[in-house]
PAMIZA-938764 format. One record per atom (N, C-alpha, C, O): x negated, y, z; residue number from 0; residue in one letter. Coordinates in steps of 0.05 Angstrom, whole numbers, plus 5000, padded with zeros to 4 digits. Example, Ala and Ser with C-alpha at 12.3 -4.5 7.8 and 13.67 -1.06 7.14 Angstrom:
residues 2
<<4736, 4886, 5156>, 0, "A">
<<4754, 4910, 5156>, 0, "A">
<<4736, 4934, 5156>, 0, "A">
<<4715, 4934, 5169>, 0, "A">
<<4743, 4955, 5142>, 1, "S">
<<4727, 4979, 5143>, 1, "S">
<<4742, 5001, 5157>, 1, "S">
<<4732, 5023, 5161>, 1, "S">
//
This chain:
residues 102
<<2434, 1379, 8336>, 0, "X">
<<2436, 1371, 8364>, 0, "X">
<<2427, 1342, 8367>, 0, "X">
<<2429, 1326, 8349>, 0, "X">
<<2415, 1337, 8392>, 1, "X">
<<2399, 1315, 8393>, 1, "X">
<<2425, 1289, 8405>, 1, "X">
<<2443, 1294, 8420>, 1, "X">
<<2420, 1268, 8394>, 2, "X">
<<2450, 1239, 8404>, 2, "X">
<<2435, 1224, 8426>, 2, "X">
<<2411, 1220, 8430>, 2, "X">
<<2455, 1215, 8439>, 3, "X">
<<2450, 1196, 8451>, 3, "X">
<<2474, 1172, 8449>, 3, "X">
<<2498, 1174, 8447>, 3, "X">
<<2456, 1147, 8451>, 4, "X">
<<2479, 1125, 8453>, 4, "X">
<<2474, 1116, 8474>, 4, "X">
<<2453, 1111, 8485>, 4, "X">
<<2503, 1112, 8482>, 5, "X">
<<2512, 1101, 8504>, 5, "X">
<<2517, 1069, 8499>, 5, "X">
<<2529, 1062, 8479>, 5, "X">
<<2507, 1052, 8517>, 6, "X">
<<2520, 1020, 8516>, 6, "X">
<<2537, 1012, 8538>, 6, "X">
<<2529, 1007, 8560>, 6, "X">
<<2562, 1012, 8531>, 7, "X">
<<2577, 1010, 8555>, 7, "X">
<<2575, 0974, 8570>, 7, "X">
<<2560, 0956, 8562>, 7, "X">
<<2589, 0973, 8585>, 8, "X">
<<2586, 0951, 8607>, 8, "X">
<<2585, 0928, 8584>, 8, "X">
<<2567, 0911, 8581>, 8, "X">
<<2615, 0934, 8564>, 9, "X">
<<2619, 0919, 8551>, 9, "X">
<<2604, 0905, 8524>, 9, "X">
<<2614, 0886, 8512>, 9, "X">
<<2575, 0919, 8517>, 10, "X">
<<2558, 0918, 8498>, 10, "X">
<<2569, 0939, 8480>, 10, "X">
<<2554, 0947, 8462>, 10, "X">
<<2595, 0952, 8480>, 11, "X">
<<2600, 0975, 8453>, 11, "X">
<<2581, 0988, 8460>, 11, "X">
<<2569, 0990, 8482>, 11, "X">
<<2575, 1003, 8432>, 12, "X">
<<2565, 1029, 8441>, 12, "X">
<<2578, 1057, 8424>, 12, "X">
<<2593, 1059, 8404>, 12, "X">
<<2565, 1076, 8440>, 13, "X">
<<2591, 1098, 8430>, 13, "X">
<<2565, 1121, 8421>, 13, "X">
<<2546, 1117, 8437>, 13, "X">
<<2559, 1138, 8406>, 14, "X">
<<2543, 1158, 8406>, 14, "X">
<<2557, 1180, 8403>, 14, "X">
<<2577, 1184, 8390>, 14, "X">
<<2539, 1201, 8421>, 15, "X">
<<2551, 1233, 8428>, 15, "X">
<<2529, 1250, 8433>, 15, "X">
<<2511, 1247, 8450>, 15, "X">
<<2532, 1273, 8412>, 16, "X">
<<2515, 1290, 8409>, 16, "X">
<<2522, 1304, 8441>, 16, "X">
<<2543, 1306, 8454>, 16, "X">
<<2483, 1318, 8448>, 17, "X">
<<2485, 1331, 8467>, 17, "X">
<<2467, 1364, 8453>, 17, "X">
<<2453, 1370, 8434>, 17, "X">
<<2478, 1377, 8476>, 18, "X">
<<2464, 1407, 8471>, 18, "X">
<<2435, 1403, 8489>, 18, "X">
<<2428, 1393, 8511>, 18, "X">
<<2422, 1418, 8465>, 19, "X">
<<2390, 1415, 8481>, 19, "X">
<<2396, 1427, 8515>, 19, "X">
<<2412, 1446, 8517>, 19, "X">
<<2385, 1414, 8540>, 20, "X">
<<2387, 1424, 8559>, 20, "X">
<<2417, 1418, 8582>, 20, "X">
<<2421, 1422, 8606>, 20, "X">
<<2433, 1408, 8561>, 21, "X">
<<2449, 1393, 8575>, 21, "X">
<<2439, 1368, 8586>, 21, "X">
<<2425, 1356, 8569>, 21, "X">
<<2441, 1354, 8612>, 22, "X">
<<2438, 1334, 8618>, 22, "X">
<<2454, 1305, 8609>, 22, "X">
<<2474, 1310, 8596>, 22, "X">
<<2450, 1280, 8612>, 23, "X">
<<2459, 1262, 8603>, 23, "X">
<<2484, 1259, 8609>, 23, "X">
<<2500, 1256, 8591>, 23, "X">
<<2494, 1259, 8640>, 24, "X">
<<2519, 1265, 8657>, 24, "X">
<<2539, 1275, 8637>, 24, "X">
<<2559, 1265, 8627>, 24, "X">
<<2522, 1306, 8634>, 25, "X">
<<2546, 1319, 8616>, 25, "X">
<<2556, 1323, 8593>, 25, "X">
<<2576, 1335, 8585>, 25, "X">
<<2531, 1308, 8578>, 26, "X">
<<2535, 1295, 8550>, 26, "X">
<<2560, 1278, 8545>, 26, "X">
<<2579, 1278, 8529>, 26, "X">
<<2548, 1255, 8573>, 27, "X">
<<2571, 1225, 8574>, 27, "X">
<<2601, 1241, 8576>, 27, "X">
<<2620, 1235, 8561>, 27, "X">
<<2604, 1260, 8595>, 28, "X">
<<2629, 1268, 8597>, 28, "X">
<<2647, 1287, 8579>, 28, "X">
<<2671, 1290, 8580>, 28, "X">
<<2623, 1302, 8560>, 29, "X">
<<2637, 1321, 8541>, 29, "X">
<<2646, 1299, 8519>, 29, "X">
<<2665, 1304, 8505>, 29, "X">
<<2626, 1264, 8515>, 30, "X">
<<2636, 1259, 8505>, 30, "X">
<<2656, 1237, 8505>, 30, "X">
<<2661, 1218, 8491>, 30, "X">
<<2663, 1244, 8519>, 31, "X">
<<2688, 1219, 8525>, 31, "X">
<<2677, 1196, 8533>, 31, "X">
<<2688, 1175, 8524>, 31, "X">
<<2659, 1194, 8546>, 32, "X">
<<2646, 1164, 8565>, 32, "X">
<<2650, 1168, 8596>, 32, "X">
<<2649, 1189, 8609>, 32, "X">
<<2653, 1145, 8603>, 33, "X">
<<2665, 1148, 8630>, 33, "X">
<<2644, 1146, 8651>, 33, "X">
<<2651, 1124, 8660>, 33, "X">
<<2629, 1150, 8662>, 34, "X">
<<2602, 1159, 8685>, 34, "X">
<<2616, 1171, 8711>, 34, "X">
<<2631, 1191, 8714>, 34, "X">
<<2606, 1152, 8729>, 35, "X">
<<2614, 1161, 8749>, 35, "X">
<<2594, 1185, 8764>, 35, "X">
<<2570, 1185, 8763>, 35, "X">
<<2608, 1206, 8778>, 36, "X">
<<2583, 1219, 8789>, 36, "X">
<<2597, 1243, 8824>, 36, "X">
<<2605, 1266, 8826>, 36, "X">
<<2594, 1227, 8837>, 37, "X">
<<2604, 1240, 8860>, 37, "X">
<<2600, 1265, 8870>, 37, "X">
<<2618, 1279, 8881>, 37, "X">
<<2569, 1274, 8864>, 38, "X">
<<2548, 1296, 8879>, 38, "X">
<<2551, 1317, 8853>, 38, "X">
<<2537, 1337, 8848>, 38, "X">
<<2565, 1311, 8844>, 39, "X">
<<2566, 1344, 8819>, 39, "X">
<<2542, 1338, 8814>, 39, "X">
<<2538, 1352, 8834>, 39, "X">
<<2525, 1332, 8809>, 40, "X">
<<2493, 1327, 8791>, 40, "X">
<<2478, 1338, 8813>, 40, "X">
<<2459, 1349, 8802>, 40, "X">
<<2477, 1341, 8837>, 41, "X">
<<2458, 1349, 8860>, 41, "X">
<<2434, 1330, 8856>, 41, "X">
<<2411, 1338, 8861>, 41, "X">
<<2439, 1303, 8845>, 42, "X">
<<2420, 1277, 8843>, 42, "X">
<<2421, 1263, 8874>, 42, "X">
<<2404, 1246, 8880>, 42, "X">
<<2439, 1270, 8888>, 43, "X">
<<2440, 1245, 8913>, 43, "X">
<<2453, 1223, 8915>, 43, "X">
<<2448, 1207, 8933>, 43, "X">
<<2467, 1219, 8901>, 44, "X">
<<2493, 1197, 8905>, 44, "X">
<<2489, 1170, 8890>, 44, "X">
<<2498, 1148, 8897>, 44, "X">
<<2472, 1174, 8868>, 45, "X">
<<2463, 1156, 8860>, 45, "X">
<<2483, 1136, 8842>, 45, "X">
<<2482, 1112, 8836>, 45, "X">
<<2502, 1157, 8838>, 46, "X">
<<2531, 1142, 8824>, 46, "X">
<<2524, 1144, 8795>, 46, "X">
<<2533, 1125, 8781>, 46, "X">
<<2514, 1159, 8786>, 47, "X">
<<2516, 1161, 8757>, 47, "X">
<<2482, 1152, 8746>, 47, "X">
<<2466, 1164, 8732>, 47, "X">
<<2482, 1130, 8757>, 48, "X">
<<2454, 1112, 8753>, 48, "X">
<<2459, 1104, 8716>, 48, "X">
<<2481, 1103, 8704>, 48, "X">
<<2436, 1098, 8707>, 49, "X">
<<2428, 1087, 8678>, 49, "X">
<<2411, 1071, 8669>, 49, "X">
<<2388, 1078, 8675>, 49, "X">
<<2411, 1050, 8656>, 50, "X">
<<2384, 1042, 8651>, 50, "X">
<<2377, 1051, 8622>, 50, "X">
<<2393, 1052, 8603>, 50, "X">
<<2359, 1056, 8621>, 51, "X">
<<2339, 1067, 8595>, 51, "X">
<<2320, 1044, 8582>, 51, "X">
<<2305, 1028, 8592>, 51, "X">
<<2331, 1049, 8548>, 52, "X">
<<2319, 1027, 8538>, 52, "X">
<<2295, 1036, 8543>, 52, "X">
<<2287, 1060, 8547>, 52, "X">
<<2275, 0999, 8544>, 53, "X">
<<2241, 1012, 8543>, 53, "X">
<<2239, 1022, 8528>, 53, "X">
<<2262, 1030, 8525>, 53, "X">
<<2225, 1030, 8508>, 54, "X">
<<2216, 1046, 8489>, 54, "X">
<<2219, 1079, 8498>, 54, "X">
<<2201, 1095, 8493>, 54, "X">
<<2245, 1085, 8511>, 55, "X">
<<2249, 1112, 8525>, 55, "X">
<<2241, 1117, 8538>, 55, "X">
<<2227, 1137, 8538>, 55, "X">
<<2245, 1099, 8565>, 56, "X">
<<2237, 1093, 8593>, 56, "X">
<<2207, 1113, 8590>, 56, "X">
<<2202, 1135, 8600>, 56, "X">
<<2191, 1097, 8575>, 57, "X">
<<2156, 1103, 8575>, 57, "X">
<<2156, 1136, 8567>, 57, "X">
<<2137, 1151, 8574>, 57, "X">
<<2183, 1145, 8549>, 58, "X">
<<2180, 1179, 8545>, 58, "X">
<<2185, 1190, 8558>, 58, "X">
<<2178, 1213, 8558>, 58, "X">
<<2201, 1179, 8577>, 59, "X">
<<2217, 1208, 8596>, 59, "X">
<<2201, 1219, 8614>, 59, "X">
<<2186, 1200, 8619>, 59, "X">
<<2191, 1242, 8632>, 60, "X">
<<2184, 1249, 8645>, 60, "X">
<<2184, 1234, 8672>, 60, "X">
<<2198, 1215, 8668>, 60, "X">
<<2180, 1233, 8685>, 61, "X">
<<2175, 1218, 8712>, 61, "X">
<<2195, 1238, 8732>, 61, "X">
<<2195, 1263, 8733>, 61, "X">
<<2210, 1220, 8748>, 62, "X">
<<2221, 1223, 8760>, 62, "X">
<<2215, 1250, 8797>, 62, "X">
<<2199, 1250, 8815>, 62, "X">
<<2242, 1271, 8788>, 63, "X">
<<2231, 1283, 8807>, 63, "X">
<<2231, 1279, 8836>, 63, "X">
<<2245, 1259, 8835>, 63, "X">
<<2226, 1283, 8862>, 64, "X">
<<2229, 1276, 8885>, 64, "X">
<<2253, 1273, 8887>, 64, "X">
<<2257, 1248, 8888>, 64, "X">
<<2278, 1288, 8889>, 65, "X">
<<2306, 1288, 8893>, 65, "X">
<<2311, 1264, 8880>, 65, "X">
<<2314, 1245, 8895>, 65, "X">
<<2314, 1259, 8856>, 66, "X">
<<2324, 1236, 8839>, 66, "X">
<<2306, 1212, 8855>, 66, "X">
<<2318, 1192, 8865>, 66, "X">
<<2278, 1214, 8856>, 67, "X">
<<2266, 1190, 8867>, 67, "X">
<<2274, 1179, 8888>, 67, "X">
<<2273, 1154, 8888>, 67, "X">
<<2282, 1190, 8907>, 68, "X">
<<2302, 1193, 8937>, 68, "X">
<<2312, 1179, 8923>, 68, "X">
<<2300, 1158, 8917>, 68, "X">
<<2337, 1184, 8912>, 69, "X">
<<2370, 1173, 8904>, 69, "X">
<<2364, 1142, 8887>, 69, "X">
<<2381, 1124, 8890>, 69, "X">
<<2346, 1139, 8873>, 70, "X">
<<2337, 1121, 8865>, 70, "X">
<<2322, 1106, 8872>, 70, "X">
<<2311, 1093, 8854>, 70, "X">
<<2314, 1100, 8903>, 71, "X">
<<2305, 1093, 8916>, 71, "X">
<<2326, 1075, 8946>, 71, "X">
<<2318, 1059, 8964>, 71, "X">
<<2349, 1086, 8940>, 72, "X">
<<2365, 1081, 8956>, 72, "X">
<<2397, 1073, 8939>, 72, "X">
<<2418, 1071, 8952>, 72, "X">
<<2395, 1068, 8909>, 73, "X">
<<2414, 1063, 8894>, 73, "X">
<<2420, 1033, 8887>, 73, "X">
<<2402, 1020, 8876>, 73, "X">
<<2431, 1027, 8890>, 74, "X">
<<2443, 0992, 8897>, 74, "X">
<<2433, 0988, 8854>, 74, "X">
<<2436, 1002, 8835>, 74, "X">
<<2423, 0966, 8859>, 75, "X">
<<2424, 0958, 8826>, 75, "X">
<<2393, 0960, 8810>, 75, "X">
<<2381, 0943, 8796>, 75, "X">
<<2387, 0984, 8818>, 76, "X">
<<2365, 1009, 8805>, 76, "X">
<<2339, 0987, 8802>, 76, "X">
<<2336, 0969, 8819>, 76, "X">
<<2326, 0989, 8783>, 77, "X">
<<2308, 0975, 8764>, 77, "X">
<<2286, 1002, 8758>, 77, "X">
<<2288, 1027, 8759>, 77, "X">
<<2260, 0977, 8751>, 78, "X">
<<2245, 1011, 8741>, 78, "X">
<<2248, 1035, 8718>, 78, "X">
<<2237, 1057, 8717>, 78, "X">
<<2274, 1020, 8696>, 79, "X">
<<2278, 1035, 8681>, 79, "X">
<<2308, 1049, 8694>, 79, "X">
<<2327, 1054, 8679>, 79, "X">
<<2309, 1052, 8710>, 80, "X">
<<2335, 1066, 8723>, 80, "X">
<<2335, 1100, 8720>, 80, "X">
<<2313, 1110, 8722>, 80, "X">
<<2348, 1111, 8716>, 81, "X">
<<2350, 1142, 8719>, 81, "X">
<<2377, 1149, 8728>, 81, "X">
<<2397, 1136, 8723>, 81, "X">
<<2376, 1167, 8739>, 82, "X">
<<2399, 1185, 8742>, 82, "X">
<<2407, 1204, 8716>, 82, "X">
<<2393, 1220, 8704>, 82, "X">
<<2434, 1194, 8711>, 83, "X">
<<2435, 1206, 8686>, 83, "X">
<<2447, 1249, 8694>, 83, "X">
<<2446, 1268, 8678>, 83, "X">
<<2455, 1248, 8718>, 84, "X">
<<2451, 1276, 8725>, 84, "X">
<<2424, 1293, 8723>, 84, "X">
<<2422, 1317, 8721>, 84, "X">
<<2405, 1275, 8723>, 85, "X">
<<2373, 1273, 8719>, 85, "X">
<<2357, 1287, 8701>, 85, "X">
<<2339, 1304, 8704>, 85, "X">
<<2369, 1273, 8676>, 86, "X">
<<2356, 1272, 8647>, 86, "X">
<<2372, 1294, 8634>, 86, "X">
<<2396, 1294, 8631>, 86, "X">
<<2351, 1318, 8624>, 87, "X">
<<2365, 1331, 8608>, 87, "X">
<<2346, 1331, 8575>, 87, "X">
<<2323, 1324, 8571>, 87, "X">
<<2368, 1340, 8558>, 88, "X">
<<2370, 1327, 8531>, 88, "X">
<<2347, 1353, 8526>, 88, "X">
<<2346, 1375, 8537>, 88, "X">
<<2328, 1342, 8506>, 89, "X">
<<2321, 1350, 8496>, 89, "X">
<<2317, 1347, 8461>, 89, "X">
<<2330, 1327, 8458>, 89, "X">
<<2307, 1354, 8437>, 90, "X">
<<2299, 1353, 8415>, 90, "X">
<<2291, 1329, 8416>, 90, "X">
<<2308, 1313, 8409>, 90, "X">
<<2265, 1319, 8423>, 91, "X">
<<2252, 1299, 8429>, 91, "X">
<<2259, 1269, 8440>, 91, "X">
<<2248, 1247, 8439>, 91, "X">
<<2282, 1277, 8451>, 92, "X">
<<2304, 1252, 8454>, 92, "X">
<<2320, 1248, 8439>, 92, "X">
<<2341, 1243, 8451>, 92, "X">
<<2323, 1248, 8415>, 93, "X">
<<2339, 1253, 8398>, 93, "X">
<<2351, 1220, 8389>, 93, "X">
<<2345, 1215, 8366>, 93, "X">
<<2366, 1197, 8402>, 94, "X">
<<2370, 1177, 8399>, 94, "X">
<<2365, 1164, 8416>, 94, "X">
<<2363, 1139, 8414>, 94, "X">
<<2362, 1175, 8435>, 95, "X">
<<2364, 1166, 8473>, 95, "X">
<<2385, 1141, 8475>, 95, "X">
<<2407, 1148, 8465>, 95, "X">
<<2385, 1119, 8482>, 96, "X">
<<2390, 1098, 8489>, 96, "X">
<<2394, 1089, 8518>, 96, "X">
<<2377, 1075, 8528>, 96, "X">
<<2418, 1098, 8532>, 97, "X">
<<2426, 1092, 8561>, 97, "X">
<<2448, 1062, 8561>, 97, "X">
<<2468, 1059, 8548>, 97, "X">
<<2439, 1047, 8576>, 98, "X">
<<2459, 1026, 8583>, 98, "X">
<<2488, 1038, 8607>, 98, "X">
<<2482, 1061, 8613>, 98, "X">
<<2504, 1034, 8614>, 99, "X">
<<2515, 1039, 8641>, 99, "X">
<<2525, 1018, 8644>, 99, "X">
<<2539, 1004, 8628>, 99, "X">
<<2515, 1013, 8673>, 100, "X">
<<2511, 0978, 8687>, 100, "X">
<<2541, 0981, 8693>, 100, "X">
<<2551, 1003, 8698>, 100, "X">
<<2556, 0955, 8694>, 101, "X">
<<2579, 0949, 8698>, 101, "X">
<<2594, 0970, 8729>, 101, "X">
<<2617, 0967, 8736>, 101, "X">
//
């Protein structure tokens, strides 16, 4: 199963395996990280925002219209921003690196 680490507000960081196809959201929350996310992962709310180390940032797929909306209108949001309702895990992410901004 592919990990991701999480960097919390505080600089810890915590790592939690995700299932290919699970998104980041539900990674953070199966693994005991606290992500806020209002819209059930619809991608509007823009609550469960992330920043992505560079090095990732440049792999991930480009952002879809819905998420670009929400991230477009998300207080904070940088160009490495994603919606972590957004991003789903793949193989290939295998050591994914999300910040969650204070």
């Amino acid at each position: 199963m592919p990990k991701i680490v999480f960097v919390l507000a505080d600089e810890t960081k915590k790592e939690v395996e995700a299932a290919v196809g699970d998104t980041v959201l539900e990674a953070a929350r199966a693994g005991g990280v606290r992500l806020p996310g209002a819209c059930m992962g619809a991608m509007v709310c823009g609550a469960c925002l992330v920043e992505v180390d560079t090095p990732w940032a440049e792999r991930l797929p480009a952002p879809e219209a819905r998420e670009e909306t929400a991230l477009e209108s998300a207080w904070g949001a940088t160009p490495r921003s994603r919606l972590a309702c957004a991003l789903k895990m793949t193989e290939a992410l295998d050591g994914l690196v999300v910040h969650i901004p204070a």
